[in-house]
C-alpha positions, 0 to 999 in steps of 0.5 A: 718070524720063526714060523714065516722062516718055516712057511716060506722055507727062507734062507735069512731075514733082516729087519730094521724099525726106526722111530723118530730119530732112532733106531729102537730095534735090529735083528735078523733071522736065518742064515746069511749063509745058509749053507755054512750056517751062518745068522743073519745079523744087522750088519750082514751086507746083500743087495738093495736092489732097486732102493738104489733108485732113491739115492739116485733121485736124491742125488739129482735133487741135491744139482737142483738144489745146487741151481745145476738143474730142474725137476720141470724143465727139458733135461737137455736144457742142462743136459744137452748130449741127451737124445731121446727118439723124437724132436718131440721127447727132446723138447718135452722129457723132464728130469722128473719125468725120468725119476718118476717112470712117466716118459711114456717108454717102455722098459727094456730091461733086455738092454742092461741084463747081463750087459758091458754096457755102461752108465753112459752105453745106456744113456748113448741108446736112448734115442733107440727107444720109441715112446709107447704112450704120450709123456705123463699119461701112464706109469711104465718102470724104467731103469734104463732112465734111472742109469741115465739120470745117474750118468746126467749126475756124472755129466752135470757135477764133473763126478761119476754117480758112484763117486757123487753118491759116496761124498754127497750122501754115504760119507756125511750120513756114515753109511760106511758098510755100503758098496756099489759092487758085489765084489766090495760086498765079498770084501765085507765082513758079513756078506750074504749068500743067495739061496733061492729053492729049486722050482722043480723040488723045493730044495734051497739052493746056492745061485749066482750073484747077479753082478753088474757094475756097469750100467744098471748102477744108479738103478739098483747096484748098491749093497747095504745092511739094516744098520747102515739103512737105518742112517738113510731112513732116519734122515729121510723121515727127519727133514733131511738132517742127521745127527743135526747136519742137514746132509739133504735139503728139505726140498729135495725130500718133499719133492721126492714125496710129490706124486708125479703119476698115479698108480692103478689099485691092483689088490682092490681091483683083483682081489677086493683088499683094501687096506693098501690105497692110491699109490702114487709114484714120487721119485724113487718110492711111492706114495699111498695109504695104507690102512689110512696111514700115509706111507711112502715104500719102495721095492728092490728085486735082484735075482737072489735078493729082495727088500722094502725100505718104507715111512709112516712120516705122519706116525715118525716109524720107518722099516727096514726088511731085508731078505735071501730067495727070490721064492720068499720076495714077498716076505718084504712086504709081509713083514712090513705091513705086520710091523707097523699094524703092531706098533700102530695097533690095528688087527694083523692082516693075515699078509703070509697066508694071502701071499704064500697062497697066490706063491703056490698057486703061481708055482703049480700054474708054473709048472703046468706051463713048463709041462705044456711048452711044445703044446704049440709046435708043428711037427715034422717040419725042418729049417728052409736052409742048411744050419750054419746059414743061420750062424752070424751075428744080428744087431739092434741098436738098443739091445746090441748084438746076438750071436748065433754060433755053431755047436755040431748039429745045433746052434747057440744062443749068445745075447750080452753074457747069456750062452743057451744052446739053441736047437730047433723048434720048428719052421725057422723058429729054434729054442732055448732050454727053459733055463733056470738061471736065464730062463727060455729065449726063442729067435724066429729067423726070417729071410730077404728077397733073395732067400738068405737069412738076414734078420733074427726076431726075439721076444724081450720085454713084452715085445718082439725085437728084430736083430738085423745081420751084421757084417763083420767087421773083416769083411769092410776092412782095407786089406780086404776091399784092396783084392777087388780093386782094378777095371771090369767090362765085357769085350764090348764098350762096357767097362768101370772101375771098383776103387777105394773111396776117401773113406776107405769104403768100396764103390764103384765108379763109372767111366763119366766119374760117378760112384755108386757105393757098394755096401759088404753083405758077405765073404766077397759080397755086396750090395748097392747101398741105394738099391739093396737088390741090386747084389755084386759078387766077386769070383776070387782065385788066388786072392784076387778077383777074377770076375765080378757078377752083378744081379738084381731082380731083372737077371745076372752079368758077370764083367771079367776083370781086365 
């Protein structure tokens, strides 16, 4: 452990091993705080990331076992509010399904990160979210379907995920070191401190927090420490009981074991090892072999913190490891697979060597990367339109609203709590800084047929996300709309009347009694919400309106007010 803390340059580590019913050894190593120097015990406290997943699984199964609800049959059988993107999903998407990553929908993690969005926000969204392959065909991460299930928990048991999870699971097993918040975690008396090394030298140094209780919860929000993870793993690995209560039915343990969709074997494919080998993915952790030993693991990945929580149930072993820096993430695994080759008594497969070589060859591919950035850009070109036609805010009705802002002679990028400048790159396409902390962002606008900025395209995912402009809310506000009301007409027989409608919408009505709604665009201007080239604009003076000037692609008129 002490030459792995050197190799890798690790703030701290904790490590766990559980056999049978007992925790037979718990330490740690390094610095909890590395800048104060203060060790890493087992009772230090950090995020478990997406370990999270498995209480939230249990937590299901424990309605299932309750008769509440099924592993198989549609969700909104017992979940009826749900609402996927197609009739199809609706009928098909299981609980299992959703615990088990094999939905068919994408991840979208761009949804949750740094987001107000909560548990229900997520699950509300859903129905934005188009399949990108059939139900149960392919393996695809996703957490926005683990906040969904936690919040079916809340809808199902009259309970939040949060509340459910503590008397259901933390309280009888006496994990009483276990939060849900990095501020309770700050409270604790052993809280650690995120150091990760700066990518440009190396340097360990403090980063933020990633803080979200909102949302993302009931897929990696709980905070925990080896001794209390020890409670969990001695359950696990017992059938479910612990200190002879059985806290969670057997059933529920096997159920999260069964494989529900097959992993691909990437280190045989890529590499040629073999010692890992047909993973598949149960509910919250996944199943596979591992030197010939059946094993069943789980990863947790949050900016600052890493762990793996895993069982051999055949050889009754169970490891905790728990590290600080996201450059040492893999050490979870080192750390792991060295544990049980030891207590198993197989040769040790060099792990720290194999890994710690692809991290430095990840590293310098990195920075020739970041060196080349602009290799693509087009010189000498300018934005088609004057900067502040690019300021508003674009709205996607998944990943919620970017805000373009002015700042001098630039732009800023605003997406959920993310502030970068933004500046041009070339054509309409303007840039973030390669920013540490939120990385690089790009956003391409483009234009309607009238030439005016209407849409921001930005790359999240692994797809591009199109942001439409949104009209303010100002802009369809009575008080507003009431300073076009009145009669317009030419000198000749032509004449109607812009009103207010029952539902307090603008619409203009014509002199046999029809309307034709008018939809806000901009400062005193509209379209017609059947035909969008079909473009009103108001002439005001004084705060009324003077004149009203309709165009679309056959010419102009403007209609005096009377």
């Amino acid at each position: 452990m002490s030459r792995l803390l050197e190799t890798w340059n690790v703030a701290g580590i904790g490590v766990g091993i559980v056999v049978k019913q007992q925790l037979v050894f718990a330490r740690g190593y390094g610095y909890r705080d590395y800048g104060k120097k203060i060790s890493y015990t087992p009772t230090t406290t950090q995020p478990i990331a997406s370990n999270t997943k498995l209480f939230t699984a249990v937590a299901a199964g424990l309605l299932v076992d309750d008769g509440k609800l099924d592993w198989d049959k549609p969700i909104r059988t017992y979940v009826p509010s749900i609402k996927f993107s197609t009739d199809d999903l609706d009928r098909t998407v299981t609980l299992r399904d959703m615990l088990s990553h094999r939905t068919g929908i994408a991840p979208h993690d761009g949804m949750w990160y740094k987001s107000d969005l909560t548990q229900k926000g997520l699950f509300d969204r859903l129905r934005y979210l188009d399949a990108s392959a059939p139900p149960r065909t392919t393996f695809l991460y996703n957490n926005v379907m683990y906040a969904s299930a936690g919040y079916a928990v809340e809808l199902i048991s009259g309970k939040s995920w949060q509340t459910f999870v503590t008397e259901r699971l933390l309280q009888p097993l006496g994990m009483t070191s276990t939060t849900f918040t990095i501020a309770e975690m700050l409270e604790a008396p052993e809280p650690a401190v995120p150091y990760s090394e700066r990518r440009d030298d190396g340097t360990l140094v403090r980063t933020p927090y990633y803080d979200d209780d909102g949302g993302f919860a009931p897929a990696g929000a709980l905070n925990s420490s080896v001794a209390d993870m020890s409670h969990w793993l001695i359950a696990l690995m017992n059938g479910g009981q612990y200190h002879g209560a059985q806290v969670i039915p057997r059933s529920v343990i096997r159920e999260t074991l069964a494989p529900a969709v097959a992993l691909p074997n990437p280190d045989l494919e890529s590499r040629g090892w073999t010692e890992m080998l047909n993973g598949a993915y149960g509910m919250g952790r996944i199943t596979a072999a591992y030197r010939g030993h059946p094993v069943a693991y789980h990863r947790g990945d949050i900016r600052g913190f890493h762990s793996q929580l895993s069982v051999m149930p055949s050889d009754s072993i169970g490891v905790i490891v728990m590290v600080i820096g996201d450059h040492a993430a893999p050490l979870s695994s080192v750390v792991s697979w060295n544990i049980y080759e030891r207590l198993l008594g197989l040769s040790l497969t060099p792990w720290s060597e194999r890994l710690n070589a692809i991290r430095l060859e990840e590293n310098r591919a990195i920075r020739v990367a970041r060196a080349t950035s602009r290799a693509g850009r087009v010189d000498n070109t300018r934005p088609s339109h004057a900067i502040p036609d690019y300021v508003g805010e674009f709205e996607h009705p998944a990943y919620g609203v970017l805000t373009i802002a002015q700042a001098d002679t630039s732009l800023v990028f605003g997406l959920h709590k993310i502030r970068l400048p933004l500046s041009h790159y070339h054509f309409d396409r303007f840039d973030t800084p390669d920013d540490e902390e939120d990385g690089k962002w790009s956003v391409n606008f483009l234009t309607n047929a009238k030439g005016q900025v209407d849409r921001a395209e930005v790359p999240i995912d692994n797809e591009v996300v199109m942001f439409r402009r949104r009209v303010p809310t100002t802009l369809s506000s009575v008080t507003t709309l009431r300073q076009y009301l009145g009669t317009y007409g030419t000198s000749g027989p032509t004449k109607f009347d812009i009103v207010l409608r029952s539902d307090s919408s603008l619409a203009i009505k014509d002199a046999g009694g029809g309307f034709q709604d008018l939809v806000p665009v901009r400062p005193n201007e509209f379209r017609m919400k059947e035909f969008p080239d079909v473009v009103f604009q108001f002439s005001i003076v004084g705060g009324q309106a003077t004149a009203l000037k309709a165009s679309d692609p056959a010419g102009e008129l403007t209609f005096p007010r009377k």
